[in-house]
mmCIF file of the N, C-alpha and C atoms, coordinates in Angstrom:
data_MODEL
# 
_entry.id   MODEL 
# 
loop_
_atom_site.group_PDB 
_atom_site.id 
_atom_site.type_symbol 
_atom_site.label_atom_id 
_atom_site.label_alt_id 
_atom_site.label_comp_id 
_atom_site.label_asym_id 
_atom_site.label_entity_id 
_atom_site.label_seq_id 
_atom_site.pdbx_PDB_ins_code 
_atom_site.Cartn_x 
_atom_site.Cartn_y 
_atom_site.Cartn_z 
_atom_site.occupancy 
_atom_site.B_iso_or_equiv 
_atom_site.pdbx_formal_charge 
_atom_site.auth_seq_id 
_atom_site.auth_comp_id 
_atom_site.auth_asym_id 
_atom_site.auth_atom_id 
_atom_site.pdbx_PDB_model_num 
ATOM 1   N N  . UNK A 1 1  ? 76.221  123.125 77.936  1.00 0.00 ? 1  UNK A N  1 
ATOM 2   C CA . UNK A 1 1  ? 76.223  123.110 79.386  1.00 0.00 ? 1  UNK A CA 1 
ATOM 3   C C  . UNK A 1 1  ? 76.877  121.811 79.863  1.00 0.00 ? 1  UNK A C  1 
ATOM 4   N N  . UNK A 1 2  ? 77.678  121.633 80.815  1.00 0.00 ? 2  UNK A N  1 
ATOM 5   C CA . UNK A 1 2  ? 78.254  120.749 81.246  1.00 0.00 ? 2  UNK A CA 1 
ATOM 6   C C  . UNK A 1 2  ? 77.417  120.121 82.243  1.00 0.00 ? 2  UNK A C  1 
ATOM 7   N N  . UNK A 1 3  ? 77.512  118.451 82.332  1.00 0.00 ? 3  UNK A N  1 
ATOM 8   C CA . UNK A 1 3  ? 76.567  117.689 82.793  1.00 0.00 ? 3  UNK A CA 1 
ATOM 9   C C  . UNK A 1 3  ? 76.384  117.978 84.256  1.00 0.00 ? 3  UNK A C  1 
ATOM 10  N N  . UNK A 1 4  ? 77.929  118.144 85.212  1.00 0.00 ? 4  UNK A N  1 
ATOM 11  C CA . UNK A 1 4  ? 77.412  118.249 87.077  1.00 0.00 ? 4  UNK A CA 1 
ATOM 12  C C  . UNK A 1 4  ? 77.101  120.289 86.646  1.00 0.00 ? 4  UNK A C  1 
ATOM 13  N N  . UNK A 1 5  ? 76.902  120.479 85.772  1.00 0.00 ? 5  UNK A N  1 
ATOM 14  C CA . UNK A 1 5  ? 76.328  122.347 86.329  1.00 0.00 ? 5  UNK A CA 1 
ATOM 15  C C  . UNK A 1 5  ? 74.622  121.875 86.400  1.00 0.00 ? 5  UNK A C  1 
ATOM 16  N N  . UNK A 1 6  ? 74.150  120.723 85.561  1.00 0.00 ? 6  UNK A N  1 
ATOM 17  C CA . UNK A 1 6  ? 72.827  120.720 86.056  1.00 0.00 ? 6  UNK A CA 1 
ATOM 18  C C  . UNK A 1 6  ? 72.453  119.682 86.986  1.00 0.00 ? 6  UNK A C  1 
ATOM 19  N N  . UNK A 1 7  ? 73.648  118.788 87.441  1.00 0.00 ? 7  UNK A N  1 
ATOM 20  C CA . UNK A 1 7  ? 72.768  118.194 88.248  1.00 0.00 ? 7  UNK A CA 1 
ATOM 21  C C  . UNK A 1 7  ? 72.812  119.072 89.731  1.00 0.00 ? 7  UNK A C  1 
ATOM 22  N N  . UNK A 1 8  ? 73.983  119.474 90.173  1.00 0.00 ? 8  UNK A N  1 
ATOM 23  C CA . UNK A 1 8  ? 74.306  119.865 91.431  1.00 0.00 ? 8  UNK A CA 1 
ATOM 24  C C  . UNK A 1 8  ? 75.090  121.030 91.431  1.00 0.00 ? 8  UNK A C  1 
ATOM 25  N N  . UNK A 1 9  ? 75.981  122.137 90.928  1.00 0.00 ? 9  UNK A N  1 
ATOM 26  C CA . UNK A 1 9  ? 76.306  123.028 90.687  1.00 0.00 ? 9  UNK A CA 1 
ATOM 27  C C  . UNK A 1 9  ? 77.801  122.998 89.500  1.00 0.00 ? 9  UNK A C  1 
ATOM 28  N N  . UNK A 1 10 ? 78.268  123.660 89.507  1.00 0.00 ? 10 UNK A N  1 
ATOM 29  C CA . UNK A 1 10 ? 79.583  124.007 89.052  1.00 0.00 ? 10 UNK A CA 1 
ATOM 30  C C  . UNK A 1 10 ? 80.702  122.838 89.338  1.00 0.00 ? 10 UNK A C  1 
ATOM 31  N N  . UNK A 1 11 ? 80.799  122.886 90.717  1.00 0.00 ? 11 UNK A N  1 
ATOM 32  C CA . UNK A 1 11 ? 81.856  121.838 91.537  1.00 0.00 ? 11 UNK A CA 1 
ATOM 33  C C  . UNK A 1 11 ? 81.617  120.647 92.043  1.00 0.00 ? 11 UNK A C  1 
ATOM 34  N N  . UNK A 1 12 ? 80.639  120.056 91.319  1.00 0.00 ? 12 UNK A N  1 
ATOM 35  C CA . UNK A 1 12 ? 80.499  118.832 91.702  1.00 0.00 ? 12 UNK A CA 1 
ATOM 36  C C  . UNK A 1 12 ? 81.216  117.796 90.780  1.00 0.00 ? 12 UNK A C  1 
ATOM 37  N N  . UNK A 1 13 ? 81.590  116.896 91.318  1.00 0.00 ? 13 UNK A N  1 
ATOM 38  C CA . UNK A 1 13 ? 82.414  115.556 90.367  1.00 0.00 ? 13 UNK A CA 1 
ATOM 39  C C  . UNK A 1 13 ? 81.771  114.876 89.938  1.00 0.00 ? 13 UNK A C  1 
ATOM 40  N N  . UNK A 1 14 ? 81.023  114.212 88.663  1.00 0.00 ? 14 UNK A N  1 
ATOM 41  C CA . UNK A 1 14 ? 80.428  113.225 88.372  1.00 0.00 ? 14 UNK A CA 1 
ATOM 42  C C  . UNK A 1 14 ? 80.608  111.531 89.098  1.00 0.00 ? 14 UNK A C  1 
ATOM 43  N N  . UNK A 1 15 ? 82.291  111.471 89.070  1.00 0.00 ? 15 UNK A N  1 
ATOM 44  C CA . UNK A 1 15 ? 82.930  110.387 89.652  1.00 0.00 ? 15 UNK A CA 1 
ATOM 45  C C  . UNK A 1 15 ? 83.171  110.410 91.484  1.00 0.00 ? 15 UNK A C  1 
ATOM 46  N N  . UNK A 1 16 ? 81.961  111.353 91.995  1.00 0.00 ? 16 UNK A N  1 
ATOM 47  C CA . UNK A 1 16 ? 82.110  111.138 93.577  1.00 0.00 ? 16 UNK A CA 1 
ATOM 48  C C  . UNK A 1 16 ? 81.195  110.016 94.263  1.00 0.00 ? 16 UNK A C  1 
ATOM 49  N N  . UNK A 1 17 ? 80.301  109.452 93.303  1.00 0.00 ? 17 UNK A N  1 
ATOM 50  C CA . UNK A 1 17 ? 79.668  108.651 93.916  1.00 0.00 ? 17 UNK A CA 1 
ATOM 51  C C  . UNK A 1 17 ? 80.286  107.052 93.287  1.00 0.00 ? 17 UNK A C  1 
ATOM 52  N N  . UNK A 1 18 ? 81.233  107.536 92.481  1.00 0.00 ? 18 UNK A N  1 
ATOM 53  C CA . UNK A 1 18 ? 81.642  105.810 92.473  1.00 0.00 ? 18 UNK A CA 1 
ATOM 54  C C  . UNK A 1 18 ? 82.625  106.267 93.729  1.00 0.00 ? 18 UNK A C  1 
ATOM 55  N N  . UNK A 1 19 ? 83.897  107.127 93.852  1.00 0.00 ? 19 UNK A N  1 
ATOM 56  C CA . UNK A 1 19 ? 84.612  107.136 95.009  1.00 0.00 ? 19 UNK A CA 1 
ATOM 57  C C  . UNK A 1 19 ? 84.239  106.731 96.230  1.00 0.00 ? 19 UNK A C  1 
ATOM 58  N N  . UNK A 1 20 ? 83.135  107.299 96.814  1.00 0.00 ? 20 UNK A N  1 
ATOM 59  C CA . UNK A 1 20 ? 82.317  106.618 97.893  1.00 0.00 ? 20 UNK A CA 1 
ATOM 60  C C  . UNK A 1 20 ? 81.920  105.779 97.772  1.00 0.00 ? 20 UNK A C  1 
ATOM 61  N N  . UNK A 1 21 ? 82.015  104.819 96.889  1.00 0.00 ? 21 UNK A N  1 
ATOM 62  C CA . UNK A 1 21 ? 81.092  103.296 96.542  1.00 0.00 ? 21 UNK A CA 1 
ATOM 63  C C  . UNK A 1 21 ? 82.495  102.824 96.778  1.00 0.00 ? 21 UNK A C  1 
ATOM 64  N N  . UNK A 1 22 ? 84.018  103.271 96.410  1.00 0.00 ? 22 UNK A N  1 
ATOM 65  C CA . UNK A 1 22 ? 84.467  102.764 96.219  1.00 0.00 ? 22 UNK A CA 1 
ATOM 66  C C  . UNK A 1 22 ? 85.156  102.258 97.672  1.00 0.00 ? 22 UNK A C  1 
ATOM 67  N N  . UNK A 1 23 ? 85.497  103.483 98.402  1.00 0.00 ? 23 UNK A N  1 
ATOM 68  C CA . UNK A 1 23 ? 86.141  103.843 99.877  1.00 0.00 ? 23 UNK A CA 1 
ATOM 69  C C  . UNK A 1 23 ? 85.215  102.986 100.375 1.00 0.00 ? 23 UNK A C  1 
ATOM 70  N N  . UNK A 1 24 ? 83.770  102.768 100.165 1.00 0.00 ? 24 UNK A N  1 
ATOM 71  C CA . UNK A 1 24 ? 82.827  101.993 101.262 1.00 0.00 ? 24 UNK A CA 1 
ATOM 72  C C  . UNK A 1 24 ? 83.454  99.870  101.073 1.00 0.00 ? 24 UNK A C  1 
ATOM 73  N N  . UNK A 1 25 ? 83.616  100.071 99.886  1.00 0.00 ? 25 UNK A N  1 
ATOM 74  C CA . UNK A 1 25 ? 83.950  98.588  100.216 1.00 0.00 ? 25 UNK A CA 1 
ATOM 75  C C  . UNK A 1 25 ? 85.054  98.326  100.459 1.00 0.00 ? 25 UNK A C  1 
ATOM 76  N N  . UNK A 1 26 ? 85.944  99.686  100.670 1.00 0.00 ? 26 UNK A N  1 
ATOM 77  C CA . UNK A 1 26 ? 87.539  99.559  100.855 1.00 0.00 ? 26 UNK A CA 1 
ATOM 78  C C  . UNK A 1 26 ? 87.340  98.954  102.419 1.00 0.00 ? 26 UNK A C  1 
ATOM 79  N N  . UNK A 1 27 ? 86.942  99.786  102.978 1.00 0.00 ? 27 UNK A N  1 
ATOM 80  C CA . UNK A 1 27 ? 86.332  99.918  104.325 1.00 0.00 ? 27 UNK A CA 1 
ATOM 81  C C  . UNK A 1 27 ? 85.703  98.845  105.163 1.00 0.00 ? 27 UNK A C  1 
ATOM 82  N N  . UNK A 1 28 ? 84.531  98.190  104.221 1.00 0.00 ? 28 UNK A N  1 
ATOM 83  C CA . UNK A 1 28 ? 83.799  97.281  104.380 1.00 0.00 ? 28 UNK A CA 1 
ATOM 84  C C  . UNK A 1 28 ? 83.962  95.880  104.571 1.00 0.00 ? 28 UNK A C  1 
ATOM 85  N N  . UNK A 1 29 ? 85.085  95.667  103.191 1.00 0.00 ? 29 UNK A N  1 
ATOM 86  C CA . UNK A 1 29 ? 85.643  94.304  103.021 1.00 0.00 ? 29 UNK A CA 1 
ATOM 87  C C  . UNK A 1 29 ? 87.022  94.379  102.983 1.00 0.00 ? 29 UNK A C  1 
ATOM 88  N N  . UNK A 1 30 ? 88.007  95.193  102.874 1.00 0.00 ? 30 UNK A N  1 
ATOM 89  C CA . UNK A 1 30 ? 89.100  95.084  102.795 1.00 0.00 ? 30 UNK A CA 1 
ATOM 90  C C  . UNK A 1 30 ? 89.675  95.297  104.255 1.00 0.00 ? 30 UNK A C  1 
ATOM 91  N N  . UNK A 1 31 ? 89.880  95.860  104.873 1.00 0.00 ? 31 UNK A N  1 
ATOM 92  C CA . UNK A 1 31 ? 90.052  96.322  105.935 1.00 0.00 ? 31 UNK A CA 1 
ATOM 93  C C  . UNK A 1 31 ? 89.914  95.515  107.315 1.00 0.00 ? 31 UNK A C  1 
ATOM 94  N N  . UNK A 1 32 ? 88.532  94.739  107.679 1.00 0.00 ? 32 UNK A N  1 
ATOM 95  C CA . UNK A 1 32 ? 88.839  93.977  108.254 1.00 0.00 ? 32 UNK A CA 1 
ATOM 96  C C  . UNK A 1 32 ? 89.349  92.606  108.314 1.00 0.00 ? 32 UNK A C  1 
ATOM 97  N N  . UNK A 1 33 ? 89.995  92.059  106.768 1.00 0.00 ? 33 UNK A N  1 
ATOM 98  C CA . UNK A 1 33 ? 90.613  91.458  106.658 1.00 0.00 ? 33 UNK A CA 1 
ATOM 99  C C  . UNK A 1 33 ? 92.500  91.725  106.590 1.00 0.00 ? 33 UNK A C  1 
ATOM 100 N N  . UNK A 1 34 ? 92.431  92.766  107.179 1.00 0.00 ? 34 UNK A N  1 
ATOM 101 C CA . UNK A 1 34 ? 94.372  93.138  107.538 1.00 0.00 ? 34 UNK A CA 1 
ATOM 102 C C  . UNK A 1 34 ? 94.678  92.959  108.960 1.00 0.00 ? 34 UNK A C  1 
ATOM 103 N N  . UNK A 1 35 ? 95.741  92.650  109.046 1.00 0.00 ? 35 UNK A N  1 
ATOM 104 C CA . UNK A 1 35 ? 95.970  92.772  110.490 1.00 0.00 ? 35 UNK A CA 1 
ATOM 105 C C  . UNK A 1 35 ? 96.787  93.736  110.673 1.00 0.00 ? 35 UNK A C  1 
ATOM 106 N N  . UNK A 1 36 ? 97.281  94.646  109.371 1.00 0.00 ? 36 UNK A N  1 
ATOM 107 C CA . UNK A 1 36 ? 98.129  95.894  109.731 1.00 0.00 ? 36 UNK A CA 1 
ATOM 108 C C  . UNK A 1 36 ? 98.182  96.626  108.405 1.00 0.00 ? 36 UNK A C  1 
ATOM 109 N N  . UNK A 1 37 ? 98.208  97.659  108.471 1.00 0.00 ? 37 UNK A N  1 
ATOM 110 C CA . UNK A 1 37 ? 98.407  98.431  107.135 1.00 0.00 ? 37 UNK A CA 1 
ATOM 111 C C  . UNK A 1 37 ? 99.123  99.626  108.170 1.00 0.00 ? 37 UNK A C  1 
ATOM 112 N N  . UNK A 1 38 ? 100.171 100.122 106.573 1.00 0.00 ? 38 UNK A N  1 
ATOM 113 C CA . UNK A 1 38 ? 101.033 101.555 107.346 1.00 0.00 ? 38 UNK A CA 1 
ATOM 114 C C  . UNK A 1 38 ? 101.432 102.163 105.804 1.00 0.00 ? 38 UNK A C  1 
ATOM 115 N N  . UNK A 1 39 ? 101.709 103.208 105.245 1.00 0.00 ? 39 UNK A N  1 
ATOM 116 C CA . UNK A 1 39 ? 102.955 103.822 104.852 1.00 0.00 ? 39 UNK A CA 1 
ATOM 117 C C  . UNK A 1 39 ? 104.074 102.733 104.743 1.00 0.00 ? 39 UNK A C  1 
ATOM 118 N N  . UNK A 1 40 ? 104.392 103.314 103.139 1.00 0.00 ? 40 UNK A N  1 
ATOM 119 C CA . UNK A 1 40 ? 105.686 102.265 102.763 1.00 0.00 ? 40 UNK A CA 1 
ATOM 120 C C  . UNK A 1 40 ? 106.578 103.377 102.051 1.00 0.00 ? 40 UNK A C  1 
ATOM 121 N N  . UNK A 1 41 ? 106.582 104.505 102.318 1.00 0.00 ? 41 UNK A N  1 
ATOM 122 C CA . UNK A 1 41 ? 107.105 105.787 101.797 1.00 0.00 ? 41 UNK A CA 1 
ATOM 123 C C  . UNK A 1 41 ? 106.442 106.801 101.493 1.00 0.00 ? 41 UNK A C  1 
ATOM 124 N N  . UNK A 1 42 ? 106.763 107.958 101.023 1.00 0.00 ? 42 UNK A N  1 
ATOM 125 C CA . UNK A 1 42 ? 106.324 108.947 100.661 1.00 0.00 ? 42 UNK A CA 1 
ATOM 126 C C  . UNK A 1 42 ? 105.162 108.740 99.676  1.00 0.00 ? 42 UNK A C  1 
ATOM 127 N N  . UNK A 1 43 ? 104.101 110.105 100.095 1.00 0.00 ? 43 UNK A N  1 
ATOM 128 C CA . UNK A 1 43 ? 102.926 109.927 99.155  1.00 0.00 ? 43 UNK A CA 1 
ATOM 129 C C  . UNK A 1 43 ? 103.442 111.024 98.255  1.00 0.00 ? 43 UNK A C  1 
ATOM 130 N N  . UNK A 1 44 ? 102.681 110.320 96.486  1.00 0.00 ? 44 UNK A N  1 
ATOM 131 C CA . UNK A 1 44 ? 103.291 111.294 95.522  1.00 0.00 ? 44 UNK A CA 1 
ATOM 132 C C  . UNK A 1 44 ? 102.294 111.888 95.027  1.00 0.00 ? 44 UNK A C  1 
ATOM 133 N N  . UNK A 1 45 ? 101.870 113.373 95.149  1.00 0.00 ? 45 UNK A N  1 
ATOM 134 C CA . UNK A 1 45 ? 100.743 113.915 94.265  1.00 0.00 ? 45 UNK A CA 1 
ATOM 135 C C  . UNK A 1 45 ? 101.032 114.119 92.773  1.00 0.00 ? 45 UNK A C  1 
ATOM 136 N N  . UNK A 1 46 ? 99.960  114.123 92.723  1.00 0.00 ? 46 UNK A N  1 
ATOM 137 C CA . UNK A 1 46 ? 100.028 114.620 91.325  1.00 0.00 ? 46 UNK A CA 1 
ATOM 138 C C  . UNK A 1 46 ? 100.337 115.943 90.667  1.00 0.00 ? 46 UNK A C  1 
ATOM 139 N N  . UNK A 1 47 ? 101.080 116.348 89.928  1.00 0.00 ? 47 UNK A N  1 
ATOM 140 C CA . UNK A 1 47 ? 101.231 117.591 89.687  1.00 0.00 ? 47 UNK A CA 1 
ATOM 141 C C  . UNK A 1 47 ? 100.557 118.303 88.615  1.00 0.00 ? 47 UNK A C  1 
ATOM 142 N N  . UNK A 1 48 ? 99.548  118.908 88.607  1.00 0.00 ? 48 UNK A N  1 
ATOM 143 C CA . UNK A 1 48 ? 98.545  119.612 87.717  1.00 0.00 ? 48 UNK A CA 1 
ATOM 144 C C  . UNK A 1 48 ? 97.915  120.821 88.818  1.00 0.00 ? 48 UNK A C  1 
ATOM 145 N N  . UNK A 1 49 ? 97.275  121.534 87.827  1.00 0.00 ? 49 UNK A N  1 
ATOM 146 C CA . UNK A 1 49 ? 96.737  123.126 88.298  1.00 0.00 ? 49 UNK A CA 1 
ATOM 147 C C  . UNK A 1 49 ? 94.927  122.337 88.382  1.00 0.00 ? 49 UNK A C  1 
ATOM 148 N N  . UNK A 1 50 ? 94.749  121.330 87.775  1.00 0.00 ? 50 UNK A N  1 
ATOM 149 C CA . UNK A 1 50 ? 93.065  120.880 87.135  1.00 0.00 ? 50 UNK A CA 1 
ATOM 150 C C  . UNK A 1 50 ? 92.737  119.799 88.424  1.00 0.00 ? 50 UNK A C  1 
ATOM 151 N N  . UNK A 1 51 ? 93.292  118.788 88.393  1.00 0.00 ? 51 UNK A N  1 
ATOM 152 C CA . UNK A 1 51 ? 92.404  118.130 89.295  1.00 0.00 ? 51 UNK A CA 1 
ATOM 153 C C  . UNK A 1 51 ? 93.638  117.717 89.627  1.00 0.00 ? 51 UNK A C  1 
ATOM 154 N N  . UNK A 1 52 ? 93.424  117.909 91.560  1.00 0.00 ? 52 UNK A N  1 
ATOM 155 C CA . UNK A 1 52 ? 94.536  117.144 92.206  1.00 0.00 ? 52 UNK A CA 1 
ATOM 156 C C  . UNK A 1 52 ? 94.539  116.106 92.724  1.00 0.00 ? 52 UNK A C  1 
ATOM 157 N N  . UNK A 1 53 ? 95.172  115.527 93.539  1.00 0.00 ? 53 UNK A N  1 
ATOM 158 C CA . UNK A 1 53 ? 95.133  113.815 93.913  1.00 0.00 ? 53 UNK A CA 1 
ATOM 159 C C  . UNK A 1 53 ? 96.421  113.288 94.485  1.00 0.00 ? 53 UNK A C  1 
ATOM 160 N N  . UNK A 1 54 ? 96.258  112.447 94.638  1.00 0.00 ? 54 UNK A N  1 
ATOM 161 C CA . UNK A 1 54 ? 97.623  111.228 94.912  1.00 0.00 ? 54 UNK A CA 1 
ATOM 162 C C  . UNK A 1 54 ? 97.335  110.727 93.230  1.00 0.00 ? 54 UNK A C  1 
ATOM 163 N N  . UNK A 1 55 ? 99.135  110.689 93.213  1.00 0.00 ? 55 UNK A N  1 
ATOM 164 C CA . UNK A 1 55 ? 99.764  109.982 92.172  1.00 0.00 ? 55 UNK A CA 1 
ATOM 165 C C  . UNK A 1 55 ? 99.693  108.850 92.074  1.00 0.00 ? 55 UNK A C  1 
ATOM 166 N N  . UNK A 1 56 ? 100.082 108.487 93.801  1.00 0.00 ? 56 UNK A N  1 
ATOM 167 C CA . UNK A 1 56 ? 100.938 107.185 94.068  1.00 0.00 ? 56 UNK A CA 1 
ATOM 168 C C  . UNK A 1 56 ? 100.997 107.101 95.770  1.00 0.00 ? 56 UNK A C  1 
ATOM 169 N N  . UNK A 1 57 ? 100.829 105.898 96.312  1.00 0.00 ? 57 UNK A N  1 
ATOM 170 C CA . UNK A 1 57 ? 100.480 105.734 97.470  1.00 0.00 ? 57 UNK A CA 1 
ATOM 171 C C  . UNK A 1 57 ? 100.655 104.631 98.039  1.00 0.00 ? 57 UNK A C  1 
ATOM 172 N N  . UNK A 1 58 ? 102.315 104.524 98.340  1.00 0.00 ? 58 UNK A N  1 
ATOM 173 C CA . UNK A 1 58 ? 102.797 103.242 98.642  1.00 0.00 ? 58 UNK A CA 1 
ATOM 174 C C  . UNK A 1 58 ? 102.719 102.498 99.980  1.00 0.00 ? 58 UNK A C  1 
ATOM 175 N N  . UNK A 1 59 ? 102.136 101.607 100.401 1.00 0.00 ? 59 UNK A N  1 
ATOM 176 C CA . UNK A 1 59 ? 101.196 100.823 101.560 1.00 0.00 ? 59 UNK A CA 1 
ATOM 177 C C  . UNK A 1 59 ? 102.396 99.445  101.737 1.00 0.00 ? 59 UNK A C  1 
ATOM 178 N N  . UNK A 1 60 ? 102.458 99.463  103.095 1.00 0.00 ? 60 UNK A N  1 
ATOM 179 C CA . UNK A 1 60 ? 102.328 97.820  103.558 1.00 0.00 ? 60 UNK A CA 1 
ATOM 180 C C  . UNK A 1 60 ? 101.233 97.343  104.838 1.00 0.00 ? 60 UNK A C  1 
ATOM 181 N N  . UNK A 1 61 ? 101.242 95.914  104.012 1.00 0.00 ? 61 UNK A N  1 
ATOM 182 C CA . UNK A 1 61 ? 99.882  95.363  104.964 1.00 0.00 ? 61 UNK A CA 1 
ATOM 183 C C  . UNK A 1 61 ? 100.636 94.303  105.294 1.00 0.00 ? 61 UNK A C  1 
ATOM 184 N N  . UNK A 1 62 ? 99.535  93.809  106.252 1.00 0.00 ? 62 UNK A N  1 
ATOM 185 C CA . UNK A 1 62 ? 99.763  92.181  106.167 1.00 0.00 ? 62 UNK A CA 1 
ATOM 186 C C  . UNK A 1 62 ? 98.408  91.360  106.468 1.00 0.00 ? 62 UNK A C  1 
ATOM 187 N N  . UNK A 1 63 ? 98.212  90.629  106.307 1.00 0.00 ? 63 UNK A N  1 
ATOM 188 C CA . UNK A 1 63 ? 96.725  89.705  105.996 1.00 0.00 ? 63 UNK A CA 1 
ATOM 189 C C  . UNK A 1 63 ? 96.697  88.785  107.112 1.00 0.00 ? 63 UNK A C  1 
ATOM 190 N N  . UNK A 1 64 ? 95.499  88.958  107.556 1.00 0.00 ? 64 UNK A N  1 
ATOM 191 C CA . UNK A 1 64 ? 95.202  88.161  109.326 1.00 0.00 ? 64 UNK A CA 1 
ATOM 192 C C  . UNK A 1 64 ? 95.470  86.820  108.714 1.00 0.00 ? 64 UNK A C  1 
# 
């Protein structure tokens, strides 16, 4: 049996609660230290049928 069929069903990610741990300090601490973030080109997914995503996700900032 695979480990998320018993904690939470079929479709759950093991790695969703670091993601949200992770987005929270993106959020938390990173963020209000920019004074700009945008797109620096095209976003690249990933190409698979299994788990999808960004590849690649090219950013410009600049730091207050």
């Amino acid at each position: 049996m695979f480990l998320g069929q018993a904690l939470l069903g079929v479709h759950f990610c093991l790695g969703a609660a670091l993601a949200r741990m992770e987005m929270n300090s993106l959020s938390s601490e990173l963020l209000p230290r920019l004074d700009s973030i945008e797109l620096a080109g095209q976003p690249d997914l990933a190409a698979t049928t299994f788990v999808g995503g960004l590849k690649h996700l090219p950013i410009r900032y600049s730091i207050k």
